[in-house]
DSSP file (Angstrom, degrees, kcal/mol; ACC not computed):
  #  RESIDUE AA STRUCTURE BP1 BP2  ACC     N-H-->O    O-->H-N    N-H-->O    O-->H-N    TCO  KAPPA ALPHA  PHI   PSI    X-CA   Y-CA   Z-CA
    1    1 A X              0   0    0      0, 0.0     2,-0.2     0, 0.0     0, 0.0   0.000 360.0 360.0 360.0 137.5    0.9   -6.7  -12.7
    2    2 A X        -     0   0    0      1,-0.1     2,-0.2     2,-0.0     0, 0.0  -0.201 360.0-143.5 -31.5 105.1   -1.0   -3.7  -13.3
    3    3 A X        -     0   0    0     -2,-0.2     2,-0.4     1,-0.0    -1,-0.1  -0.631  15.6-168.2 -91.0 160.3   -2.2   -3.0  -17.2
    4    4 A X        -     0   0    0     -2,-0.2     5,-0.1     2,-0.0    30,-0.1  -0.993  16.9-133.3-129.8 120.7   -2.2    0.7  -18.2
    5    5 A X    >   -     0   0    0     -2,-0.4     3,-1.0     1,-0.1     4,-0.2  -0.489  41.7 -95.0 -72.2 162.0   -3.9    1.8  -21.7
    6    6 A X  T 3  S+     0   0    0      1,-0.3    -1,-0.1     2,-0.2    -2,-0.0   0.290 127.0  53.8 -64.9   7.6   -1.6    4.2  -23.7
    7    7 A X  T 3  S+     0   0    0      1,-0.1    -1,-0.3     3,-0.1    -2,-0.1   0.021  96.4  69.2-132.9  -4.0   -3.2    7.3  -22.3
    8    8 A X  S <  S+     0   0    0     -3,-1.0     2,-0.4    26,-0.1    27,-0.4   0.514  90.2  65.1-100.7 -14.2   -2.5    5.9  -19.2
    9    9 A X        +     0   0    0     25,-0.2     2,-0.3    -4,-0.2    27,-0.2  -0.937  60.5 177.9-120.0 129.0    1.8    6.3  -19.4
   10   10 A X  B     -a   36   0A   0     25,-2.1    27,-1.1    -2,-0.4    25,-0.2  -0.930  28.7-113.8-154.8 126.7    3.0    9.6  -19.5
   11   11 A X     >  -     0   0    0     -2,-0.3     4,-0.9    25,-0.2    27,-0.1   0.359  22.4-120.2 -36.8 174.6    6.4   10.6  -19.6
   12   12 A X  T  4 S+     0   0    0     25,-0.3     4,-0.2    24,-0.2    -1,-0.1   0.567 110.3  50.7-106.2  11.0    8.2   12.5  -16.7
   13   13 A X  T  4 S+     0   0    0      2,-0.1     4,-0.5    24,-0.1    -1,-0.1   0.622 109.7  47.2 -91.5 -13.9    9.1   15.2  -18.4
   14   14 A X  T >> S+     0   0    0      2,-0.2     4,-1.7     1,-0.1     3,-0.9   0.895 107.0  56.0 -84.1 -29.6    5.9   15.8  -19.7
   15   15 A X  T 3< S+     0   0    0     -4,-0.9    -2,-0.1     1,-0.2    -1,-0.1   0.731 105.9  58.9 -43.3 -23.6    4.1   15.3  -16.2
   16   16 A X  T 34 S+     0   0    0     -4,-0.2     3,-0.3     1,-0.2    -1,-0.2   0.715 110.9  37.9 -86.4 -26.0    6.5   18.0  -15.4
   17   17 A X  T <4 S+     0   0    0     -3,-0.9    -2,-0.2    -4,-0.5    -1,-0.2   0.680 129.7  28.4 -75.0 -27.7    5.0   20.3  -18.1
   18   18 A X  S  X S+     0   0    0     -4,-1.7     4,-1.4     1,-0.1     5,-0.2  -0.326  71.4 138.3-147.8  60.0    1.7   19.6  -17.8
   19   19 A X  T  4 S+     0   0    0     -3,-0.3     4,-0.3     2,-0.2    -1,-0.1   0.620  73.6  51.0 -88.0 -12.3    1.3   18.6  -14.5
   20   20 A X  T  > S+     0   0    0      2,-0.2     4,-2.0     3,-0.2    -1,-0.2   0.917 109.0  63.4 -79.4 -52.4   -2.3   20.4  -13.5
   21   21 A X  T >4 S+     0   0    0      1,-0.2     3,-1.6     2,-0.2     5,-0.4   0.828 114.3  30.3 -32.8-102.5   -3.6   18.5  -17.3
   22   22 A X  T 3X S+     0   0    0     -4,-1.4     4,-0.9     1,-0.3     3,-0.4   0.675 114.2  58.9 -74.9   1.2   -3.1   15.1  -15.8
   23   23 A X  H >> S+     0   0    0     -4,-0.3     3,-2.2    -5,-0.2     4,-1.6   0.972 115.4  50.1 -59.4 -46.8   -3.8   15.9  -11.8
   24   24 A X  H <X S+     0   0    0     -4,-2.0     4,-1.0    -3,-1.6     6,-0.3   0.419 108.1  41.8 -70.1  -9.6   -7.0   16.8  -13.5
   25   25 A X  H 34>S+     0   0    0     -3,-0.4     6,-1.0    -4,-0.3     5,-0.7   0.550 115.5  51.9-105.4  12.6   -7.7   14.1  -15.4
   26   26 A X  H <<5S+     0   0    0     -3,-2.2    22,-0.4    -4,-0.9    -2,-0.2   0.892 111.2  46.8 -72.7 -51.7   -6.7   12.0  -12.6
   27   27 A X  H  <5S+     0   0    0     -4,-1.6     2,-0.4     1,-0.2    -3,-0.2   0.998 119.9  42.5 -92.7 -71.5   -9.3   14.1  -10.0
   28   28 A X  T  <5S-     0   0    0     -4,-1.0    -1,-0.2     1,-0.2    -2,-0.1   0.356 115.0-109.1 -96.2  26.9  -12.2   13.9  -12.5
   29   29 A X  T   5S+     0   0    0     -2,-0.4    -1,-0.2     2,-0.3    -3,-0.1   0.602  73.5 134.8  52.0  36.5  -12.0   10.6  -13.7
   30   30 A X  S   <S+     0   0    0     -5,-0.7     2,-0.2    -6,-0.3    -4,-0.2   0.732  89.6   5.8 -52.5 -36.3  -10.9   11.0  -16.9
   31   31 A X  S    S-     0   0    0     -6,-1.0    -2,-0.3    -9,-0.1    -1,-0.2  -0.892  71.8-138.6-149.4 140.2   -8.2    8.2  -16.5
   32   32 A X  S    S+     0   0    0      1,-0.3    16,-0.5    -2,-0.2     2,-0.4   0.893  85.2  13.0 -90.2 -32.8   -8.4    6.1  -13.1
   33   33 A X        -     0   0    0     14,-0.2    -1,-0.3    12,-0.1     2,-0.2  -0.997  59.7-147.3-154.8 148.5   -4.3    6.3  -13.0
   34   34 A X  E     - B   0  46A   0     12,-1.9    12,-1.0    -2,-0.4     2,-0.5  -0.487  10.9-157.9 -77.6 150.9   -1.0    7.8  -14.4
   35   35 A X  E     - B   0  45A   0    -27,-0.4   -25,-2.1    10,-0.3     2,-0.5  -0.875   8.0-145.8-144.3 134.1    1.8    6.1  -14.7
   36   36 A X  E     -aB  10  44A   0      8,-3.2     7,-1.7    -2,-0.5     8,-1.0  -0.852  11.1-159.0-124.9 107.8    5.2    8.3  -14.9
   37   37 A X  E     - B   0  42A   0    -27,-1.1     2,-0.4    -2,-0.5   -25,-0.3  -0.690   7.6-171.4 -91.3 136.7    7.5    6.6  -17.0
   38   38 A X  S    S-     0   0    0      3,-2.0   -27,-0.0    -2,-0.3    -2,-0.0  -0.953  81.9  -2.6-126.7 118.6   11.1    7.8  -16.1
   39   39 A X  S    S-     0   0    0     -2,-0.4     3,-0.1     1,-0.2   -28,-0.0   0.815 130.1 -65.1  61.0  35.1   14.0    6.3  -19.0
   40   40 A X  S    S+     0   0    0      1,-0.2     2,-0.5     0, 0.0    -1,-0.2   0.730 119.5 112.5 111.1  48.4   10.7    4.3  -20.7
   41   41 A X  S    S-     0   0    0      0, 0.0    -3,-2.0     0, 0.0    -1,-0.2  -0.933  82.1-103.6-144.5 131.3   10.5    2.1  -17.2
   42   42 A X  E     +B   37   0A   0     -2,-0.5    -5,-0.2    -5,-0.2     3,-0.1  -0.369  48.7 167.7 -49.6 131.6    7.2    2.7  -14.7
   43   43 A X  E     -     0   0A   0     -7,-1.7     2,-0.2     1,-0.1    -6,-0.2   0.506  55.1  -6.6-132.8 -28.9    8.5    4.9  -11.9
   44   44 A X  E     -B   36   0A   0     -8,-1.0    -8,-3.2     2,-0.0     2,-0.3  -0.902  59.5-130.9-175.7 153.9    5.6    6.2  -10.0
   45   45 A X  E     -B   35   0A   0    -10,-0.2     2,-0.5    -2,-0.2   -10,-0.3  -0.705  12.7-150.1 -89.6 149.6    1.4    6.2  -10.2
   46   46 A X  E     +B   34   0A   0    -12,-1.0   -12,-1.9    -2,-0.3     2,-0.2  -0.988  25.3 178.1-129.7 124.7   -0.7    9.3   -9.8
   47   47 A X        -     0   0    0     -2,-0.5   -14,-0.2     1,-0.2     5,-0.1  -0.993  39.3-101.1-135.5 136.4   -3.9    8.4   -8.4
   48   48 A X        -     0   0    0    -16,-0.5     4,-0.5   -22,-0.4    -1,-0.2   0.301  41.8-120.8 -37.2-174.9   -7.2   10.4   -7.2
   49   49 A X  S  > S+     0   0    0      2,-0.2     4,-2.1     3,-0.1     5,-0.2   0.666 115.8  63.1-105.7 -14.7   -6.8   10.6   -3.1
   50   50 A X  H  > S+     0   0    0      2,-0.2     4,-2.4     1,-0.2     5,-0.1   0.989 102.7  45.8 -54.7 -59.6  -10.1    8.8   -3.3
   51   51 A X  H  > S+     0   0    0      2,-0.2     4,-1.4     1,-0.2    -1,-0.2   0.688 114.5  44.8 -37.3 -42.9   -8.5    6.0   -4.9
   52   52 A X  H  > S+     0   0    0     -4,-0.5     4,-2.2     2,-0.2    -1,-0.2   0.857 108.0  55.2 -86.6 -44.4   -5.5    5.8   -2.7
   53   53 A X  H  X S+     0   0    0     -4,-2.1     4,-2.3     2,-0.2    -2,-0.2   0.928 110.3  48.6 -52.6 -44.5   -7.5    6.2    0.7
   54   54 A X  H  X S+     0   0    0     -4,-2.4     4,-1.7     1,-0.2     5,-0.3   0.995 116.8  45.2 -81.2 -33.6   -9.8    2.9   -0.4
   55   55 A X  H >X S+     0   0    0     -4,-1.4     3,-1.4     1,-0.2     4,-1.3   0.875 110.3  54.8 -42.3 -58.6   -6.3    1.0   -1.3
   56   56 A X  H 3X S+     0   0    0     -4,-2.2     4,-2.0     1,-0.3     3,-0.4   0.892 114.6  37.0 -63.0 -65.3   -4.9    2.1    1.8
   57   57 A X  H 3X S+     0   0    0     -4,-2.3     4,-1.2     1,-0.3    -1,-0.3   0.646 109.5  54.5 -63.0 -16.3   -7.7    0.7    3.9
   58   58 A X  H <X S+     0   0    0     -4,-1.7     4,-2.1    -3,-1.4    -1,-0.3   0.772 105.0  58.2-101.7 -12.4   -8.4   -2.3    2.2
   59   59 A X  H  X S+     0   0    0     -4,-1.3     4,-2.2    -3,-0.4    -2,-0.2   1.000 108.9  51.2 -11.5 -87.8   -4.3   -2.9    2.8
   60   60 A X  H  X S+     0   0    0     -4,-2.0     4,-1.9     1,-0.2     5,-0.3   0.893 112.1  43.5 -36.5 -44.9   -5.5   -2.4    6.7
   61   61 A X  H  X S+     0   0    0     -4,-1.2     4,-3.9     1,-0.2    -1,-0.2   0.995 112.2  53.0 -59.5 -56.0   -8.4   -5.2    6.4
   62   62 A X  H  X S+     0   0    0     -4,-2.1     4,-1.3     2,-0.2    -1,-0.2   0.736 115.8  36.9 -71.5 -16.3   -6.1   -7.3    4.6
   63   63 A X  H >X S+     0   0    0     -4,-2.2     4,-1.8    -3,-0.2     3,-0.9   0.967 116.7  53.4 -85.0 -62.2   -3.3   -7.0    7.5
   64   64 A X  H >X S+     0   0    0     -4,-1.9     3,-2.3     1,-0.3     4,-1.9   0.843 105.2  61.3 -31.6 -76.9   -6.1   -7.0   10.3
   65   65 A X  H 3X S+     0   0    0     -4,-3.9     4,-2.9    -5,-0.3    -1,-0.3   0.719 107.6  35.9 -56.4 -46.8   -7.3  -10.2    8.6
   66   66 A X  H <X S+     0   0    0     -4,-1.3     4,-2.5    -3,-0.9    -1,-0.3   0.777 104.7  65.5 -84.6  -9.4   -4.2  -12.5    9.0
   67   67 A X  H <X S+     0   0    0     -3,-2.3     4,-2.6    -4,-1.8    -2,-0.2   0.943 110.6  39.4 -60.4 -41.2   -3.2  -11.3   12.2
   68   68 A X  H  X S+     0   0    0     -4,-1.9     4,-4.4    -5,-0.2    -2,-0.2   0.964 116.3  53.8 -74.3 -24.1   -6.7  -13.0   13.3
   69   69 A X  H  X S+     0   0    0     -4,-2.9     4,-2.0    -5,-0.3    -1,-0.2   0.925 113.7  41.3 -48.6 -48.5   -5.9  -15.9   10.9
   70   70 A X  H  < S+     0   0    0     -4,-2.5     5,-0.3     2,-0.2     4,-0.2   0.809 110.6  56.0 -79.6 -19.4   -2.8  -16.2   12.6
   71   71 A X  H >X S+     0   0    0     -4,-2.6     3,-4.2     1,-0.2     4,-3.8   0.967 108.3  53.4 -69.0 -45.4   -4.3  -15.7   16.2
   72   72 A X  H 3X S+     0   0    0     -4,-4.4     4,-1.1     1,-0.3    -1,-0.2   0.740 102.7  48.7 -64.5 -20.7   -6.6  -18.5   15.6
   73   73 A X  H 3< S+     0   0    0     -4,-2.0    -1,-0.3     2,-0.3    -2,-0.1   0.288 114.8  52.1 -68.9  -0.8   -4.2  -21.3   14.5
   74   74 A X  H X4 S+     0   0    0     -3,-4.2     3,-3.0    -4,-0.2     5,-0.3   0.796 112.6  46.2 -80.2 -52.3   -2.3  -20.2   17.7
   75   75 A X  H 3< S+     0   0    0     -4,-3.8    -2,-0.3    -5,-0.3    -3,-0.2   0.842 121.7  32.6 -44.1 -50.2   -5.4  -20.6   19.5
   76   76 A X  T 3< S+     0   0    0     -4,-1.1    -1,-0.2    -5,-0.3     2,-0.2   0.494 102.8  86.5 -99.5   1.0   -6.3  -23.8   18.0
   77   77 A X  S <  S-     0   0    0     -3,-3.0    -3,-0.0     1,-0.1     0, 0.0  -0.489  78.7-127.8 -88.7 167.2   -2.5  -25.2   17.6
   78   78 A X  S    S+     0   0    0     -2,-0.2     2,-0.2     2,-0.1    -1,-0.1   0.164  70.6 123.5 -84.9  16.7   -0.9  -27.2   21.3
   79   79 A X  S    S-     0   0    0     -5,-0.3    -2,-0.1     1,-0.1     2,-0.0  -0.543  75.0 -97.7 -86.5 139.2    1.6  -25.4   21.2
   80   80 A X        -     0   0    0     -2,-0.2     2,-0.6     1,-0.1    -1,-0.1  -0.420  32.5-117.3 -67.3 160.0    2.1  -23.4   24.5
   81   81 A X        -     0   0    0     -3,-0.1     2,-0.8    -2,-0.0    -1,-0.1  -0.746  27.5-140.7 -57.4  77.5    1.0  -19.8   24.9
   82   82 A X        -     0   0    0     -2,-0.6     5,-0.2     1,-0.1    -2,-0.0  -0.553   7.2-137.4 -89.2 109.3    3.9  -17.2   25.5
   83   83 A X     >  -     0   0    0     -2,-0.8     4,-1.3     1,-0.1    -1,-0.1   0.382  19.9-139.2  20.9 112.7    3.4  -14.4   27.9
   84   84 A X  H >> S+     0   0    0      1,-0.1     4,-1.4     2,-0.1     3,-0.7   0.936 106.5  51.9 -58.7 -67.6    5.2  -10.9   25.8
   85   85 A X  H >> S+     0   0    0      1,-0.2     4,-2.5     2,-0.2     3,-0.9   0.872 102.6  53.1 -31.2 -47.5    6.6   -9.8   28.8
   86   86 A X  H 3> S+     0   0    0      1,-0.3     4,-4.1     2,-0.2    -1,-0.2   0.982 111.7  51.2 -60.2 -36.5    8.4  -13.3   29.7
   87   87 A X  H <X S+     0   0    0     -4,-1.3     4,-0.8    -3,-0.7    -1,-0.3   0.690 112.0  45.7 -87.5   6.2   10.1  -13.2   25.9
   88   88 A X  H XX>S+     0   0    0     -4,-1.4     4,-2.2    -3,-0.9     5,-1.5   0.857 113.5  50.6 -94.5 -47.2   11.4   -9.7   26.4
   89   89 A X  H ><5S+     0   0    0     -4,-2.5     3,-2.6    -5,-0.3    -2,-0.2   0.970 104.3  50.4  -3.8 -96.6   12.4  -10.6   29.3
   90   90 A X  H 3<5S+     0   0    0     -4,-4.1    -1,-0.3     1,-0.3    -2,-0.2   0.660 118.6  43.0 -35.0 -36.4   14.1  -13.5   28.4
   91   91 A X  H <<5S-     0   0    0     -4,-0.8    -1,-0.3    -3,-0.7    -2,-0.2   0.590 113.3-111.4 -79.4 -14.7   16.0  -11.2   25.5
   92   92 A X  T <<5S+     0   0    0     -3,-2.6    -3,-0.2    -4,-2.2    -2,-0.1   0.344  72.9 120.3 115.5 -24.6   16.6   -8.4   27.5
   93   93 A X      < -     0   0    0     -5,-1.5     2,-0.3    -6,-0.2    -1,-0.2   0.066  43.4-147.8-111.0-149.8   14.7   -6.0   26.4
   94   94 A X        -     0   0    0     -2,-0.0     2,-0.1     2,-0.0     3,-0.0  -0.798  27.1-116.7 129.5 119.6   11.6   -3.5   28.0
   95   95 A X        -     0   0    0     -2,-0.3     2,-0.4     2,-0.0    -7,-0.0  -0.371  33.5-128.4 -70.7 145.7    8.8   -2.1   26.5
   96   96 A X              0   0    0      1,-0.2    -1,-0.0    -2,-0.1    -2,-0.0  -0.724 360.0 360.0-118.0 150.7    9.2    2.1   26.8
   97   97 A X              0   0    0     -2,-0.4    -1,-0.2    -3,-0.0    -2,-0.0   0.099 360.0 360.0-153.8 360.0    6.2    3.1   28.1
């Protein structure tokens, strides 16, 4: 789990009052994240878009990275090889093209 310093939790009724204050200390990196407490329970983060683009992508790496994990233990397992087509096929179903 995430830790947050106290300057770091901000109601959501005050985010709703003073919501240009914390984009701004958000965007000049006064605090790296917000966190918007709604009935004293974490409800949503407010994060520069810098911040959120490199999350976003290292997300992608991290998916990229066990799909090849998983191609190579197909690759290296004895298992046969199926063909997409054959198992759609087999279900019924057809790729829209």
């Amino acid at each position: 789990m995430v830790a947050y310093t106290k300057n770091e939790l901000v109601s959501a009724t005050e985010i709703s009052k003073q919501f240009g204050e914390y984009i701004s200390k958000v965007k000049n990196g006064i605090v790296d994240k917000i966190g918007v407490l709604k009935n004293n329970k974490l409800n949503a983060v407010i994060l520069s878009v810098e911040e959120y683009e490199r999350m976003s992508e290292a997300v992608d790496l991290l998916e990229d990275m066990k799909i090849f994990q998983e191609v190579q233990e197909r690759l290296k397992s004895d298992k046969k090889l199926l063909d997409g087509n054959d198992v759609l096929k087999k279900h019924g179903l057809m790729l829209d093209v």
